[in-house]
Backbone as a chain_set.jsonl record, in Angstrom:
{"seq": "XXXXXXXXXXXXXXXXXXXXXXXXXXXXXXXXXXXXXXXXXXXXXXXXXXXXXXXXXXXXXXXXXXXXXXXXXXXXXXXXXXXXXXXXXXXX", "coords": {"N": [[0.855, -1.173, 0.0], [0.541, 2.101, -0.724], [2.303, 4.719, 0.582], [1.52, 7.115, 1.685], [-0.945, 6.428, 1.757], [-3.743, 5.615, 3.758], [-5.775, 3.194, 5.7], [-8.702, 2.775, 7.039], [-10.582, 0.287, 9.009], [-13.897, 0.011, 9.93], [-15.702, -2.186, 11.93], [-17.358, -4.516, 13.422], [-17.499, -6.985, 16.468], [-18.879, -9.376, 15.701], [-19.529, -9.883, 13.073], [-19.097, -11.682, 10.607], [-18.155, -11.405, 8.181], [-16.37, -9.057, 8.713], [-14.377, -10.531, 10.305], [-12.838, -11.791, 8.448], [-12.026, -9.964, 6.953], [-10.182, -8.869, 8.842], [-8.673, -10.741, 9.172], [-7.222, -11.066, 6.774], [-5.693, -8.667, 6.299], [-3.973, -8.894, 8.434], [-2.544, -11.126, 7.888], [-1.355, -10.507, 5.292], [0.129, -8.654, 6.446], [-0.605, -6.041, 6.208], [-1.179, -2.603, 7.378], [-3.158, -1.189, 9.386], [-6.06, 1.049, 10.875], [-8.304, -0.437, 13.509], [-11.765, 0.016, 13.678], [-13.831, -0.654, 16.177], [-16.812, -0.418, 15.383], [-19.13, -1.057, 17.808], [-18.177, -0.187, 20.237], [-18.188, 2.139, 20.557], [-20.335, 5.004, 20.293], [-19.877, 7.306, 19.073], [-17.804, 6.764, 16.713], [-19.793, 4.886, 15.457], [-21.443, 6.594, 14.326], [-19.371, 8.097, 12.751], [-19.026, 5.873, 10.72], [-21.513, 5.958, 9.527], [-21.95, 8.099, 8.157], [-19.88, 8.362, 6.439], [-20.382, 6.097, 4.916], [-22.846, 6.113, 4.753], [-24.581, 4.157, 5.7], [-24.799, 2.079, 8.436], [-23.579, -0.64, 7.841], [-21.377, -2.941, 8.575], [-18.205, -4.919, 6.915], [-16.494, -1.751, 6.562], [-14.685, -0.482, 4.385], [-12.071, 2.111, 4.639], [-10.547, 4.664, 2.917], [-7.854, 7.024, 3.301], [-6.024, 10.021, 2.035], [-3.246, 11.254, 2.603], [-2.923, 14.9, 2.165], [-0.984, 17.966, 1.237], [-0.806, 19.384, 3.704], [-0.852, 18.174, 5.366], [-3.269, 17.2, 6.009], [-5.839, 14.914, 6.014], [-8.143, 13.589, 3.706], [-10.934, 11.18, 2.387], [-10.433, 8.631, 0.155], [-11.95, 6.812, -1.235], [-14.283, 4.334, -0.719], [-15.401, 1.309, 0.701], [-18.171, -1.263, 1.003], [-18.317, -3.91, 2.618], [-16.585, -6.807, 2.449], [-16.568, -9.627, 0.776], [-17.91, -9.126, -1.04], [-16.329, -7.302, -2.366], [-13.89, -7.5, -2.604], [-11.202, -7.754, -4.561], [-11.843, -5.083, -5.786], [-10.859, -4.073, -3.261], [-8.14, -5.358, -3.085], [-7.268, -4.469, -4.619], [-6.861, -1.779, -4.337], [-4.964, -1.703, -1.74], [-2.796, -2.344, -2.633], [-1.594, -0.425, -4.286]], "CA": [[0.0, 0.0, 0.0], [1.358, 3.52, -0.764], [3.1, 4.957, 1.809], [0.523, 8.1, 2.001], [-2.535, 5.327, 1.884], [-4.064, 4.91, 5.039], [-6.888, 2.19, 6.006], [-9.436, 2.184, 8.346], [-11.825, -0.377, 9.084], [-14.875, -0.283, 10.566], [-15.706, -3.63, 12.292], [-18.566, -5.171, 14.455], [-17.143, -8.45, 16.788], [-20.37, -10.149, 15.894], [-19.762, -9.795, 11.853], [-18.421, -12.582, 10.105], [-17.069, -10.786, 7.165], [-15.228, -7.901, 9.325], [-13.68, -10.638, 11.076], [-12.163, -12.458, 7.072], [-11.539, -8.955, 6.431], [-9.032, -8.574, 9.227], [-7.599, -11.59, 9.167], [-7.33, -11.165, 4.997], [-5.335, -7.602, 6.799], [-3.079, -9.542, 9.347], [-1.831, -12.48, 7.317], [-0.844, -10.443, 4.585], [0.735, -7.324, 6.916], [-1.288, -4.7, 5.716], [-1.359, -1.924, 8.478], [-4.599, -0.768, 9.242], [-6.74, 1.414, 11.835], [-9.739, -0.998, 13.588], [-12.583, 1.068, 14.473], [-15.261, -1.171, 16.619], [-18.143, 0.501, 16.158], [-19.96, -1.889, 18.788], [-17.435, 0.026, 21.43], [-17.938, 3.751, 20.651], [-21.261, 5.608, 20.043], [-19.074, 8.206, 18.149], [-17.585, 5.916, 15.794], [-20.751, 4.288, 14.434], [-21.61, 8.047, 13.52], [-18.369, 8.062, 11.721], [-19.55, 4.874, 9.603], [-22.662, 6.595, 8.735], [-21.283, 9.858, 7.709], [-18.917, 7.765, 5.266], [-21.196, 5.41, 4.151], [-24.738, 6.506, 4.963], [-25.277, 3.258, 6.4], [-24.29, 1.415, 9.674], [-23.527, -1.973, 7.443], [-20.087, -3.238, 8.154], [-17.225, -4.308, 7.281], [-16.634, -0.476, 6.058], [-13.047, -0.19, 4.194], [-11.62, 3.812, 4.326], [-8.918, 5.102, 2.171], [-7.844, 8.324, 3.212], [-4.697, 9.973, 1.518], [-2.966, 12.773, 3.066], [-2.853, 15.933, 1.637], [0.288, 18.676, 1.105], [-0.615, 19.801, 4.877], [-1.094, 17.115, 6.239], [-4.814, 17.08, 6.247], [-6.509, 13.472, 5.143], [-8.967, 13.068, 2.746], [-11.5, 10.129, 2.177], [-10.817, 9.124, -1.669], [-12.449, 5.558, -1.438], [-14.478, 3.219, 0.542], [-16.153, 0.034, 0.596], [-19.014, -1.964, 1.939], [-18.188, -5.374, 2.554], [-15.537, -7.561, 2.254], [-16.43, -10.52, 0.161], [-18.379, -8.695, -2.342], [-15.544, -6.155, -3.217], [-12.373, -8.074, -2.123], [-11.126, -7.615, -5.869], [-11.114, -3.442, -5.623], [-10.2, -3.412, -2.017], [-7.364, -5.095, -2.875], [-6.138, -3.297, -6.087], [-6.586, -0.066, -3.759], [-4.075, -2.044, -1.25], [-1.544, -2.843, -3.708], [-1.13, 0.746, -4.99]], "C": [[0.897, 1.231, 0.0], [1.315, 3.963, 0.594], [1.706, 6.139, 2.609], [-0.837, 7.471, 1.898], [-2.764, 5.038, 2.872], [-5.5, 4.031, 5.146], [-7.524, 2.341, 7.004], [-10.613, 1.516, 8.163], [-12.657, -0.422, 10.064], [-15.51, -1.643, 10.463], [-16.841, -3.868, 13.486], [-17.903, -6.763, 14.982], [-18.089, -9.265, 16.141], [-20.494, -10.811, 13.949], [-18.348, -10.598, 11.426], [-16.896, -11.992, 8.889], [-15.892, -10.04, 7.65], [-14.484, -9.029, 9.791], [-12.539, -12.005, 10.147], [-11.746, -11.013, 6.821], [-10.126, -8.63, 7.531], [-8.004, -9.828, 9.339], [-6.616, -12.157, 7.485], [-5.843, -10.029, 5.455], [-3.757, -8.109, 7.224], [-2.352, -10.605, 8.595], [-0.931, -11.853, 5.993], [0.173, -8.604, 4.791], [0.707, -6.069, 6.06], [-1.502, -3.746, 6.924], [-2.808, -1.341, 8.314], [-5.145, -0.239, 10.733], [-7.982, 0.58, 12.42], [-10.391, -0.16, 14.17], [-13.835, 0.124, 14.607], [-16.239, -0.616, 17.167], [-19.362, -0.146, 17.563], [-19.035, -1.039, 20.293], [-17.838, 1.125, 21.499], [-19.261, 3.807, 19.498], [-20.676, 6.373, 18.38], [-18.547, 7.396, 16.593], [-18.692, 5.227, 14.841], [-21.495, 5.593, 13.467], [-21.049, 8.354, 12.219], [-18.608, 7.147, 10.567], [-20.495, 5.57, 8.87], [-22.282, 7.905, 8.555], [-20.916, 9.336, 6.607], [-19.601, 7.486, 4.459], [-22.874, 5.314, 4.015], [-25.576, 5.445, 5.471], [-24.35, 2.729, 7.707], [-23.904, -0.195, 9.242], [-21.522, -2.192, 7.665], [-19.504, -4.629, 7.776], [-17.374, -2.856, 6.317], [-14.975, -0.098, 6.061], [-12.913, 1.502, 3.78], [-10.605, 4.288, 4.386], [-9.016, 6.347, 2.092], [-6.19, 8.232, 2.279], [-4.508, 11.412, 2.33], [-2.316, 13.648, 2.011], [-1.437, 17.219, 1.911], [0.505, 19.138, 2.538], [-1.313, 19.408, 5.563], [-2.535, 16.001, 6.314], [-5.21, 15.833, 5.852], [-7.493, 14.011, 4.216], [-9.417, 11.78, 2.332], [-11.503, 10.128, 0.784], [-11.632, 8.014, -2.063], [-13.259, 5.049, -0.268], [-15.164, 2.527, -0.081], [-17.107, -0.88, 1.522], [-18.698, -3.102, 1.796], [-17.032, -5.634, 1.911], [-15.349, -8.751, 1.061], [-17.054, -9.894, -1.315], [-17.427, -7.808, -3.389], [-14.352, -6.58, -2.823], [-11.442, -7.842, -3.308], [-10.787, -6.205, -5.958], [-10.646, -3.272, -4.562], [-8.335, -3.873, -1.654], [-6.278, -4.977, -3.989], [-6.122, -2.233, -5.38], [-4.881, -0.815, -3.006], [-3.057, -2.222, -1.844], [-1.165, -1.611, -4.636], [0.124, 0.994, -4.861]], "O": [[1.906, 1.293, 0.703], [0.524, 3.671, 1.491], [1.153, 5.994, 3.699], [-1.825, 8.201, 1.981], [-2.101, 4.091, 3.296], [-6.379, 4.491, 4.417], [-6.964, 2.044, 8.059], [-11.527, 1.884, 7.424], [-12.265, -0.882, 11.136], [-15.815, -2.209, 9.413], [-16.894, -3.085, 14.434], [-17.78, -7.658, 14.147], [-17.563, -10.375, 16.23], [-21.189, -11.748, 13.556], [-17.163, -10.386, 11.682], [-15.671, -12.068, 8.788], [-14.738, -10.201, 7.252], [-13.34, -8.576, 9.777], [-11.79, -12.817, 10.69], [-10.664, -11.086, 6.24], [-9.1, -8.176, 7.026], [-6.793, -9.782, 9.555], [-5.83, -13.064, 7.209], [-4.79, -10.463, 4.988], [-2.706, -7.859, 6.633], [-1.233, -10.791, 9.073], [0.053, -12.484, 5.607], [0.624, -7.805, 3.97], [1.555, -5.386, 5.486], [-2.257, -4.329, 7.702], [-3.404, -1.11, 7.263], [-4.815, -0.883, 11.728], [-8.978, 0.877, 11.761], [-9.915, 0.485, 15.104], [-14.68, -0.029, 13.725], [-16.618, -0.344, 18.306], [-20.276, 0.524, 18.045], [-19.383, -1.433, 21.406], [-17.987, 1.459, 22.675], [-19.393, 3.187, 18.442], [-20.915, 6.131, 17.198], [-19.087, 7.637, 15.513], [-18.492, 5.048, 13.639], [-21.93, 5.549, 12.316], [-21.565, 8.674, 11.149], [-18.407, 7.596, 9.439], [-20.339, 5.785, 7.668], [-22.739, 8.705, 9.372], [-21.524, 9.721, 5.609], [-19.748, 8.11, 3.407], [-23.703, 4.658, 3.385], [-26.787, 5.515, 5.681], [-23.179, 3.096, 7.802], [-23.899, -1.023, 10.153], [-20.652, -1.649, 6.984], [-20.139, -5.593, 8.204], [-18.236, -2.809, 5.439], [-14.242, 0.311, 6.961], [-13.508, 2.035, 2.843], [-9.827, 4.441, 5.327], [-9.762, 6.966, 1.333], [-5.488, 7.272, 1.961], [-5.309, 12.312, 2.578], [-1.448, 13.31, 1.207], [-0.976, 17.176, 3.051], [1.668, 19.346, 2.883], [-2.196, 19.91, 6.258], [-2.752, 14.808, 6.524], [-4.546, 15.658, 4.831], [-7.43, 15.236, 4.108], [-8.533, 11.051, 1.881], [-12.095, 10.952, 0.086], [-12.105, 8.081, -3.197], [-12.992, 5.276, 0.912], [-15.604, 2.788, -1.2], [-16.779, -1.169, 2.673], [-18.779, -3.493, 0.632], [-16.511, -4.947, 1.032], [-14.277, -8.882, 0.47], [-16.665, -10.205, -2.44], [-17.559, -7.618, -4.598], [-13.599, -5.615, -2.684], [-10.376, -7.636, -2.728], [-9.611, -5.917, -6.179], [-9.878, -2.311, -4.505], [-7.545, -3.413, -0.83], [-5.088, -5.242, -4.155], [-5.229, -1.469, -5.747], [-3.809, -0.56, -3.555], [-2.128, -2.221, -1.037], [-0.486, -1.792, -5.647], [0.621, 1.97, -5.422]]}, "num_chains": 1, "name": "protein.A"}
């Protein structure tokens, strides 16, 4: 993953996929932010802001910007359905 590519996933313990999506993450030492929205009010906000829904897993590719700032340039719902673009983004 490009150096200025950052990941965060939004993850539910309870959700099968989020929990092939991080171990898809871990096996192939991809760094990545977990954000369990089942822990933090705030955070499930953050899902639905992104993605307008509360469905996870919820993949989010920020890139940082000349000062510093992030920017969301991608995301994804689900893991098995989009495993294919999520990980041509990873492999940039």
């Amino acid at each position: 993953m490009e150096d200025k590519l950052e990941l965060e996933l939004y993850t539910r313990p309870t959700c099968s996929d989020c929990q092939d999506a991080k171990k898809y993450l871990v096996s192939n030492h991809i760094p990545y932010a977990n954000k369990d929205v089942s822990q933090n009010l705030s955070l499930e906000e953050e899902l639905k802001k992104i993605s307008g829904t509360r469905i996870v897993p919820l993949f989010a590719f920020y890139k940082k910007g000349l000062f510093g700032k992030r920017k969301l340039i991608k995301h994804f719902t689900g893991f098995e359905n989009n495993k294919n673009e999520i990980i041509s983004m990873l492999t940039m």
